[in-house]
FINULO-818781 format. One record per residue (C-alpha): residue number from 1; y negated, z negated, x negated. Coordinates in Angstrom, 3 decimals. Layout:
<atoms>
> n, c2, c3, c1
> NUM, Y, Z, X
...
</atoms>
This chain:
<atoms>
> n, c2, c3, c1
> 1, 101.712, -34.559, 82.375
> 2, 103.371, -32.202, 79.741
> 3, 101.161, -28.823, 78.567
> 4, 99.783, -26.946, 81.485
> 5, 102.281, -24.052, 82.095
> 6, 101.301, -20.391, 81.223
> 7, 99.893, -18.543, 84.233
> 8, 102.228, -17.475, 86.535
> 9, 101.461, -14.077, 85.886
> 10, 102.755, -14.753, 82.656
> 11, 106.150, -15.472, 83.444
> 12, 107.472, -12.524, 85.555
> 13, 110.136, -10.283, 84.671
> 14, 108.913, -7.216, 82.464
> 15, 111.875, -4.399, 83.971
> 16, 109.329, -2.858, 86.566
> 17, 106.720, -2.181, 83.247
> 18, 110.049, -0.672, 81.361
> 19, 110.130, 1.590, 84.102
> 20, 107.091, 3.167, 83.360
> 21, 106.975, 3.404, 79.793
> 22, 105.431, -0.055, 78.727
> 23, 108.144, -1.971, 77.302
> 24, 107.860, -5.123, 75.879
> 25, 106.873, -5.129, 72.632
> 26, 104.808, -1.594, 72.629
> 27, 101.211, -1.978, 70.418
> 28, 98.137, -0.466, 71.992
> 29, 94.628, -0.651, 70.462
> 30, 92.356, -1.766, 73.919
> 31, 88.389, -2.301, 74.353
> 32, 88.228, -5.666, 76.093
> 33, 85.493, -5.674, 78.683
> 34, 85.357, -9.049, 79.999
> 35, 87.155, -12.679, 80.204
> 36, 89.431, -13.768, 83.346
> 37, 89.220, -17.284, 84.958
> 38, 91.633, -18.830, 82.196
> 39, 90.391, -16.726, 78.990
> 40, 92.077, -13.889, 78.271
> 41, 90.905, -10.518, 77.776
> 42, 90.396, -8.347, 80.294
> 43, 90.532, -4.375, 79.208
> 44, 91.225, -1.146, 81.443
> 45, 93.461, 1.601, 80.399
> 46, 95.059, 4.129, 81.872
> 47, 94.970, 2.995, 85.650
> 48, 96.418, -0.253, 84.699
> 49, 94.335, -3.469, 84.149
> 50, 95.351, -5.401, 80.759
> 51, 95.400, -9.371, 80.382
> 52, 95.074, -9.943, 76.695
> 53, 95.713, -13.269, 75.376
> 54, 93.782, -14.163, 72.363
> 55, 91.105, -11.579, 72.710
> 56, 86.854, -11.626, 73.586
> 57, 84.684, -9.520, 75.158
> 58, 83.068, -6.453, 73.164
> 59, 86.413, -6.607, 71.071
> 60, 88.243, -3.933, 69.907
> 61, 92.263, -5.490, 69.515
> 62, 95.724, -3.938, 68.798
> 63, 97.633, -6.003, 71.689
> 64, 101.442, -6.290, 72.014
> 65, 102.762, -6.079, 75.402
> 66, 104.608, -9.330, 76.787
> 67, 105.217, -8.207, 80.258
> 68, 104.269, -5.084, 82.476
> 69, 104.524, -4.961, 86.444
> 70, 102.696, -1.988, 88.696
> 71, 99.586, -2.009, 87.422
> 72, 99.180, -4.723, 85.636
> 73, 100.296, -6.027, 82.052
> 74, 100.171, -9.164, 79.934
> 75, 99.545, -8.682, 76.675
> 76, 99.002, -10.645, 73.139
> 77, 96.475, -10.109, 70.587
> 78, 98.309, -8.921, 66.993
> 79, 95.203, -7.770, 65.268
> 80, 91.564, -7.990, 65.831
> 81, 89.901, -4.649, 64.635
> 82, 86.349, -5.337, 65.698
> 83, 85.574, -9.178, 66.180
> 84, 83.216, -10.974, 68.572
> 85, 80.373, -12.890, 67.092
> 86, 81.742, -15.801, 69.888
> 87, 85.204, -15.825, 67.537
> 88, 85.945, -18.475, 65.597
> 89, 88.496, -19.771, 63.805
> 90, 91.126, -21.970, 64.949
> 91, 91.872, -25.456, 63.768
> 92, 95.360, -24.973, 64.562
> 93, 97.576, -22.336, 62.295
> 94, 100.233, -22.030, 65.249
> 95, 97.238, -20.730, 67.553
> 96, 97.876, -17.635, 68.916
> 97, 101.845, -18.524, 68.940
> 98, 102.160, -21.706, 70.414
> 99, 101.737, -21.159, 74.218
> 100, 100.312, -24.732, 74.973
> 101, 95.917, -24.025, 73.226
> 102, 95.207, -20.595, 74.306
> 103, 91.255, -20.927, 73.606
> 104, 91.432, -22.391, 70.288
> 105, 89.360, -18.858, 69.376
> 106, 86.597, -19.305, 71.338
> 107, 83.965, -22.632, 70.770
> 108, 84.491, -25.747, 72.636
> 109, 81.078, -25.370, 74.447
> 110, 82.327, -21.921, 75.306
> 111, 85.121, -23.297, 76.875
> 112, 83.136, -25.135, 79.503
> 113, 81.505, -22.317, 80.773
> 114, 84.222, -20.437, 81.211
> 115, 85.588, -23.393, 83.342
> 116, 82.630, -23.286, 84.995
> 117, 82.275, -20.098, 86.342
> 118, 86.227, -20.075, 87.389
> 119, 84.873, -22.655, 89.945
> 120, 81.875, -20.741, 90.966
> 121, 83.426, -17.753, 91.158
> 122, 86.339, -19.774, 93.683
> 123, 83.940, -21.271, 95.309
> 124, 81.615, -17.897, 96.589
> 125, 84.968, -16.018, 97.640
> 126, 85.306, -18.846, 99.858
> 127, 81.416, -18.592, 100.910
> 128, 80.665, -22.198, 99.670
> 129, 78.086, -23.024, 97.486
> 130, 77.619, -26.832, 96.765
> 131, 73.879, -28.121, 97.499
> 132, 74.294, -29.087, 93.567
> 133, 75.719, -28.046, 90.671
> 134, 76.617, -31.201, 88.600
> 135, 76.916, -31.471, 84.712
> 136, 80.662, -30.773, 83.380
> 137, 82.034, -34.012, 82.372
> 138, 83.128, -33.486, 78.905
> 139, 85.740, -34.839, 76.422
> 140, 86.693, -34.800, 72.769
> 141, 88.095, -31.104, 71.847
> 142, 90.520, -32.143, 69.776
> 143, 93.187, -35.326, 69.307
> 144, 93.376, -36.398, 72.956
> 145, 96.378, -35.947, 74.576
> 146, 98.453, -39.579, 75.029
> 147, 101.876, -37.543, 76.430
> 148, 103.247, -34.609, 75.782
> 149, 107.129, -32.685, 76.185
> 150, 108.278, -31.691, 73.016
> 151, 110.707, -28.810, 72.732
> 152, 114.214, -29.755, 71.057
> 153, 117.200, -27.160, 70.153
> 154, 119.959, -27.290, 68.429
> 155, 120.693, -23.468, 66.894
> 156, 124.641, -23.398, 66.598
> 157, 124.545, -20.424, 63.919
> 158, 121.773, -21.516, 61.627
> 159, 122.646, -25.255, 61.749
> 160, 119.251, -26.218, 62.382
> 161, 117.129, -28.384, 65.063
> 162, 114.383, -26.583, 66.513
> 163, 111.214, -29.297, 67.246
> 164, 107.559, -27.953, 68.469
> 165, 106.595, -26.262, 71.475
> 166, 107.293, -22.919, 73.997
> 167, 105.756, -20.134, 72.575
> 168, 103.166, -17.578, 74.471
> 169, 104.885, -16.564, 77.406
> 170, 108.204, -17.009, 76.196
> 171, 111.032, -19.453, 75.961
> 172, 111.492, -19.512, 71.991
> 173, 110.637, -22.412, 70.238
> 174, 107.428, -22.410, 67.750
> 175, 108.353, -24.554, 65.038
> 176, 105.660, -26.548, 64.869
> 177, 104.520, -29.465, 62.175
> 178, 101.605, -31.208, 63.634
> 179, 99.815, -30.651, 66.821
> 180, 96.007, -31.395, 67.043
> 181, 95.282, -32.156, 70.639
> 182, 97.470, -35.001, 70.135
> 183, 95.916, -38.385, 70.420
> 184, 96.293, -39.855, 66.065
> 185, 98.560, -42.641, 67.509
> 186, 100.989, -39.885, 68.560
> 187, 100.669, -37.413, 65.430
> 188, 102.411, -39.011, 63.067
> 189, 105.316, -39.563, 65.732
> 190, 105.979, -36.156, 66.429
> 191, 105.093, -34.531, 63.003
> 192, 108.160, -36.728, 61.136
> 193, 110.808, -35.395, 64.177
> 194, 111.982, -32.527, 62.833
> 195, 113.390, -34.157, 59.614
> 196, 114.568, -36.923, 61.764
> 197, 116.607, -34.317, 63.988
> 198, 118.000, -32.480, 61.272
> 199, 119.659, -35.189, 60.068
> 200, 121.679, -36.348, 62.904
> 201, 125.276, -35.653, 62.494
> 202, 125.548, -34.662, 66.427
> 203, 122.460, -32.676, 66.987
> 204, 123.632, -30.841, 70.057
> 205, 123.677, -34.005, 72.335
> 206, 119.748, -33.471, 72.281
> 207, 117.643, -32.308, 74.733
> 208, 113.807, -32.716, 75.067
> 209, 111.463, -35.348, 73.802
> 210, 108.858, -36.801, 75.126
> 211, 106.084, -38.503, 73.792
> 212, 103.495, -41.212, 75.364
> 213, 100.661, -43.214, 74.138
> 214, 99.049, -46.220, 75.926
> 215, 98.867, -49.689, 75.284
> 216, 101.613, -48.972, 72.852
> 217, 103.278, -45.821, 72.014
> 218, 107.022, -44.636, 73.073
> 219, 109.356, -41.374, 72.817
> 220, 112.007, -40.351, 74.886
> 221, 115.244, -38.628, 73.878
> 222, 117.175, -37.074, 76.804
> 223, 120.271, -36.598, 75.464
> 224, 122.955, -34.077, 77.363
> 225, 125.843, -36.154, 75.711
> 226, 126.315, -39.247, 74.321
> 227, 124.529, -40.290, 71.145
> 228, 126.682, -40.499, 68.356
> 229, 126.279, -44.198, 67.099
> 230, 124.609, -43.508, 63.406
> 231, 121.999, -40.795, 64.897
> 232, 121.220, -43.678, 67.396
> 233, 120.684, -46.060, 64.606
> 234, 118.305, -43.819, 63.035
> 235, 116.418, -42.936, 66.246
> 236, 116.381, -46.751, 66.525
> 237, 114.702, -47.107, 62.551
> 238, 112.436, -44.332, 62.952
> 239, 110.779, -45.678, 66.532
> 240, 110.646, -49.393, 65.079
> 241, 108.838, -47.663, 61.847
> 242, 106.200, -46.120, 64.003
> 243, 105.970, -49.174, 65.762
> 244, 106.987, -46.935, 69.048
> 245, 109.004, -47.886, 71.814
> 246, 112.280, -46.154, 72.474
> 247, 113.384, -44.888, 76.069
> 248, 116.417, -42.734, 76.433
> 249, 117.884, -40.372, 79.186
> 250, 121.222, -39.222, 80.208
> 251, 122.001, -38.161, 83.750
> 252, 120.380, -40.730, 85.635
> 253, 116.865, -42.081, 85.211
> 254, 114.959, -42.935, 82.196
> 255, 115.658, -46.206, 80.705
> 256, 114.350, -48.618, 77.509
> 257, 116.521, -48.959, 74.580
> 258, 115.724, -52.840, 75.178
> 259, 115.486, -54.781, 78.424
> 260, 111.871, -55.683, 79.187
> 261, 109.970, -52.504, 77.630
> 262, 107.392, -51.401, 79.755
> 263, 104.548, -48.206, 79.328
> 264, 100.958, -48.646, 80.713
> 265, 97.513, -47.493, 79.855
> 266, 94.258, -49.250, 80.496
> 267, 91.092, -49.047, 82.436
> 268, 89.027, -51.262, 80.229
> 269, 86.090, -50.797, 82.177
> 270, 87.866, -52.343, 85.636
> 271, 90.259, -54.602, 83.399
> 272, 92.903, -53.320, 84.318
> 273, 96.501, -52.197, 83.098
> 274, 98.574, -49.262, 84.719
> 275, 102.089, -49.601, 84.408
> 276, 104.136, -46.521, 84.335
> 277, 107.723, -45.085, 83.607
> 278, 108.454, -41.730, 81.785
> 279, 108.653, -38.971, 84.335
> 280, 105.235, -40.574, 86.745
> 281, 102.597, -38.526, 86.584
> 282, 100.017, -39.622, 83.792
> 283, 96.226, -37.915, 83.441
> 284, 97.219, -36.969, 79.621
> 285, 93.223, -37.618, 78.666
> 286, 92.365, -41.364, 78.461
> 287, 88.503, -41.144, 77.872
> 288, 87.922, -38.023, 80.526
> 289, 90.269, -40.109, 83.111
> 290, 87.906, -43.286, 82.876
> 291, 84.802, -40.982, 83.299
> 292, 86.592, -39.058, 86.222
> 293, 86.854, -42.343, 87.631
> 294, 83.517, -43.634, 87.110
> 295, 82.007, -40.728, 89.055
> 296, 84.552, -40.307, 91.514
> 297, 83.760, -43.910, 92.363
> 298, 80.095, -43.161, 92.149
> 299, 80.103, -40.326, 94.366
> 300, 81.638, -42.688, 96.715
> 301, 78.796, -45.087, 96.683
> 302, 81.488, -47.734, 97.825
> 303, 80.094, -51.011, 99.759
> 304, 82.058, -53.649, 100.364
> 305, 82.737, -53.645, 104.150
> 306, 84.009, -50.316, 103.500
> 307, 87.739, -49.363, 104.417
> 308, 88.664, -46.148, 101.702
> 309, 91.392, -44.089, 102.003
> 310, 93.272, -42.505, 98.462
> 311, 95.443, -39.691, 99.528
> 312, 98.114, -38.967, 96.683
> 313, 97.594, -41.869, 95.269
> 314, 100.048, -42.079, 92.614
> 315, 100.030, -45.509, 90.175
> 316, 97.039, -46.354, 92.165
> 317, 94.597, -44.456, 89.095
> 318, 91.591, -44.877, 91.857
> 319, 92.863, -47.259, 94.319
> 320, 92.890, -50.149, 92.057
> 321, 89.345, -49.533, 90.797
> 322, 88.359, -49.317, 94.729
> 323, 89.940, -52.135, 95.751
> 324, 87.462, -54.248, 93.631
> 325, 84.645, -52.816, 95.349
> 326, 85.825, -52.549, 99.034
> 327, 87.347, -54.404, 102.060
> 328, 90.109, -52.407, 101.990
> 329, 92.079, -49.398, 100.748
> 330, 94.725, -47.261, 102.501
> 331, 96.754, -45.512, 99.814
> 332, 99.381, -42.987, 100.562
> 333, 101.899, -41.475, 98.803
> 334, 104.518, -38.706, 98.866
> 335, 106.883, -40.154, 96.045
> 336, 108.460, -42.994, 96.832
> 337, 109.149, -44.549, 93.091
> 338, 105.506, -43.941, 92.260
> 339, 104.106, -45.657, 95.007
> 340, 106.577, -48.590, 94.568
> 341, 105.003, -48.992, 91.226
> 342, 101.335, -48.839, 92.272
> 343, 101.867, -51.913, 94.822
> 344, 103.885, -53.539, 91.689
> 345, 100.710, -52.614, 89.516
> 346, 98.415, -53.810, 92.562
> 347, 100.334, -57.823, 92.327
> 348, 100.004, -57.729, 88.917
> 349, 96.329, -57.163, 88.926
> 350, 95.806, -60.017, 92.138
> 351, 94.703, -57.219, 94.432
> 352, 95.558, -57.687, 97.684
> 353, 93.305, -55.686, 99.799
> 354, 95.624, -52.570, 99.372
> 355, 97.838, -51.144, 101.866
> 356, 100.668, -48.968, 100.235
> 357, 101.932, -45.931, 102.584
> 358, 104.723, -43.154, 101.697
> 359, 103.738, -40.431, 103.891
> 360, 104.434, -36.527, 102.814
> 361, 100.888, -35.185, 102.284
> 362, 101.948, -31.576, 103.370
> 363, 101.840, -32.885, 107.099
> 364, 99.307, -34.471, 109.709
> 365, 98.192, -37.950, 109.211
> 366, 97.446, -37.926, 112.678
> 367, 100.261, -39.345, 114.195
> 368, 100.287, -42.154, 111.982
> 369, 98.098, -45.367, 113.841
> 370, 96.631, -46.105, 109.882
> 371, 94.720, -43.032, 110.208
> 372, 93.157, -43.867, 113.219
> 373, 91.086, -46.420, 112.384
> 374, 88.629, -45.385, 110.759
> 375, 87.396, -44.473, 107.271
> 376, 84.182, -45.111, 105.194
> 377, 85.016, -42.632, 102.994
> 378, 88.073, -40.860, 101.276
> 379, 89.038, -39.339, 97.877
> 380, 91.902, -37.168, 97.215
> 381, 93.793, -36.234, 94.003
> 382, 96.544, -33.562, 94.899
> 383, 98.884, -31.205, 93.253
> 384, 97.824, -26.987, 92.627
> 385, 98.884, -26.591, 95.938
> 386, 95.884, -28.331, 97.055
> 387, 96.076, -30.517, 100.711
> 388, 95.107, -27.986, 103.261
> 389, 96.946, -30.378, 105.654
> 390, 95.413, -33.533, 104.995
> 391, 91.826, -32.256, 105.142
> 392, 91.964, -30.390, 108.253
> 393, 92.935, -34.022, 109.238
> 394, 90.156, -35.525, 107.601
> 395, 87.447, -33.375, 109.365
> 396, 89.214, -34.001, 112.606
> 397, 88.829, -37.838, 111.766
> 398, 84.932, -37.054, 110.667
> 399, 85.092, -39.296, 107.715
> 400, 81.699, -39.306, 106.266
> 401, 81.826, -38.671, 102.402
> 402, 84.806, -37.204, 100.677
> 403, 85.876, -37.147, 97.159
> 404, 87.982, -34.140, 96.075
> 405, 89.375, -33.890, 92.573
> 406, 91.307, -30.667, 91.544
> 407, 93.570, -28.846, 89.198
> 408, 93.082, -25.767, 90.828
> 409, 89.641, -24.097, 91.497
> 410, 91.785, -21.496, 94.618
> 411, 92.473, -24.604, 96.702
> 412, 89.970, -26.815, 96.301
> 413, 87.851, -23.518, 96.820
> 414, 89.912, -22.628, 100.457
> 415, 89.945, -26.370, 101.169
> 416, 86.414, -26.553, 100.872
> 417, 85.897, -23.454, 103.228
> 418, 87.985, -25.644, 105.578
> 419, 85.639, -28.569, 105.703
> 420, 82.563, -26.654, 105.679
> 421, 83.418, -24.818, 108.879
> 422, 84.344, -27.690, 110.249
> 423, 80.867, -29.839, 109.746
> 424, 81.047, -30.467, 106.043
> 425, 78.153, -29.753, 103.311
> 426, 79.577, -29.615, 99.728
> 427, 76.803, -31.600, 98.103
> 428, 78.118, -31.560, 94.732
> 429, 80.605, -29.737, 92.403
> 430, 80.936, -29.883, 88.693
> 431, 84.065, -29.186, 86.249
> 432, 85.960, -31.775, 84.641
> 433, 86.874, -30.996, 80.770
> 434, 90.176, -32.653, 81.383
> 435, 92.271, -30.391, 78.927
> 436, 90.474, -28.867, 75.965
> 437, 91.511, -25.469, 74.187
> 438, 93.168, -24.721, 77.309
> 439, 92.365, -22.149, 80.187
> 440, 93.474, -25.022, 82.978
> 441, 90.071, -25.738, 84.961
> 442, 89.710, -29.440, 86.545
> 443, 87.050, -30.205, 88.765
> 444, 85.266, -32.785, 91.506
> 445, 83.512, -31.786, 94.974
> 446, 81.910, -33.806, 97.054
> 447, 81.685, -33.396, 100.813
> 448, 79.392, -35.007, 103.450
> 449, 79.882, -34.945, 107.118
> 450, 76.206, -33.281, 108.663
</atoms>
């Protein structure tokens, strides 16, 4: 997965605030009052409620206006007149620019509870409260991310190759050297791409990069034209110096510079290796993926006459650990090319006891006779847009213990009103400190049937 996106609210068009005298741009000096669920600012002003990127509570702030709309406008800290004891000071110069580590100004620790009360906060709208409130599980705060999208463009009138990331709410390129919530293995491949760029004698056949680190590490170009042969050469030297793999991408599909390349990352503590092609989805946090494992398979209490079910399975990221502790696992799948390469990555690993399914999760399972057979238990991994769908069908199917992991607090928080009116306790809840530095909340329920 590439940088979590800015808030939606981020991204709309500013012409209704032009309208009524806030145009983009405009300074104001604001009292911030309190934080919102992903960490900005929160101050009140005229009738009209201000998001403030960058800023605490108890701060005064000069904030520059990135977007207006009604009532309510986005806004960037510029200045800090009177600072919060809770500030400190970024480990990243491009903070505050860069739109991909908005928190980088408040304390890791500081972080979590923020996270934290996003999902309580979600969860009473919904009326749920879980019987218990689990420990976040927590991850390094820096130098963890194995992928990430790099931003490439080629400016025609300056002659120069843009390389970094999409600025705050915006779609100009922050120039930026070295990133530090990239994994080491991956730092020195990005920070030397720039020069690299620069020196291509076709630079406007490029398009974005992307960058991965597993097993071994790898970068792909896509490319909106053919490479001219000498830039090729030199993307070619500069990957076998890093000792990186090289994948490239025209109009079709990804594919590696040399026949028999292949990307995975490993599960040490189930032995196992997950093969994967750029463009699958990918947790981007090794060491918080292994423990969201762990207790997702904990939670489960698996036995092994049990028959699981993984709903959006993906490269099989929980199915495979199941599988060696169960009878049998039903996983199901939307995408069809991801699912083809979790039964691939099933052979390879000798596990047999997995049935592979492409059904589209937005639907009832109902219909299909897999479903009615009966489940020990199930565990779910879906999208923001939760899987209202799929777990009205699970109550209907009364499956006893359910595993829920989230990107989004508002589903999993409606979802969870779902089950509990239907005969469901949330037993337990906690946050999962997936992606550090940012305001995107992760986070594990469990549900038992009454």
């Amino acid at each position: 997965m590439s940088r979590p996106k800015a808030p939606k609210s981020l991204r709309f068009q500013p012409a209704g605030g032009e309208r009524r005298g806030l145009p983009v741009g405009k300074k104001q000096v604001l009292n911030i009052e309190r934080l919102s669920h992903d960490g900005r600012g929160i101050a009140f002003l005229e009738g009209r409620t201000w998001f403030v990127s960058g800023a605490l509570p108890g701060e005064q702030v000069q904030a520059q206006v990135l977007a207006a709309r009604s009532k309510v406008v986005e806004a960037q800290v510029v200045a800090v007149q009177t600072s919060s004891a809770e500030r400190i000071t970024p480990q990243c110069q491009w903070a505050g620019q860069c739109g991909g580590c908005t928190l980088q100004h408040l304390s890791h620790a500081q972080q979590i509870e923020l996270k934290h009360a996003n999902l309580v906060e979600q969860l009473s709208r919904e009326g749920v409260t879980p019987s218990n409130w689990v420990e976040p599980l927590v991850g390094p705060a820096f130098a963890y991310r194995r992928r990430s999208r790099v931003a490439v463009r080629y400016d025609v009138k300056q002659k120069h190759v843009q390389v970094g990331f999409r600025g705050l709410a915006s779609n100009d390129i922050v120039e930026v050297q070295t990133c530090v919530v990239l994994v080491d293995g991956l730092q020195s491949l990005f920070s030397g791409l720039s020069a690299l760029f620069n020196g291509f004698k076709q630079p406007q056949a490029l398009g974005h990069v992307e960058l991965f680190s597993g097993s071994s590490n790898a970068l792909l170009l896509r490319h909106t034209q053919g490479l001219d042969a000498t830039d090729l050469q030199q993307l070619r030297a500069y990957c076998a110096a890093h000792q990186a793999q090289l994948w490239l991408q025209g109009s079709g599909a990804p594919q590696p510079d040399q026949a028999g390349l292949t990307l995975n990352y490993p599960l040490p503590a189930y032995d196992l290796n997950i093969a994967y092609q750029p463009g699958d989805f990918v947790q981007v946090n090794a060491q918080m993926n292994e423990a969201m494992i762990k207790q997702a398979l904990d939670w489960l209490a698996p036995q092994a006459d049990d028959r699981v079910l993984d709903l959006f399975c993906g490269l099989g990221n929980f199915a495979l650990p199941l599988a060696q502790q169960v009878k049998q696992v039903v996983a199901v799948e939307g995408v069809e090319a991801m699912l083809l390469r979790a039964g691939e990555n099933a052979s390879a690993h000798q596990l047999d006891n997995v049935d592979f399914i492409r059904c589209d999760l937005s639907e009832s399972l109902r219909h299909n006779d897999w479903a009615r057979q009966g489940f020990s238990a199930a565990l779910l991994d879906p999208p923001r847009e939760g899987a209202q769908a799929v777990v009205a069908d699970l109550a209907k199917l009364k499956v006893p213990r359910i595993v829920y992991v989230s990107c989004n607090p508002a589903t999993l928080a409606r979802d969870a009103a779902l089950l509990t009116a239907r005969g469901y306790r949330l037993e337990k809840a906690g946050v999962l400190d997936m992606f550090a530095q940012t305001g995107h909340t992760e986070a594990m329920a469990l549900f038992v049937k009454k």
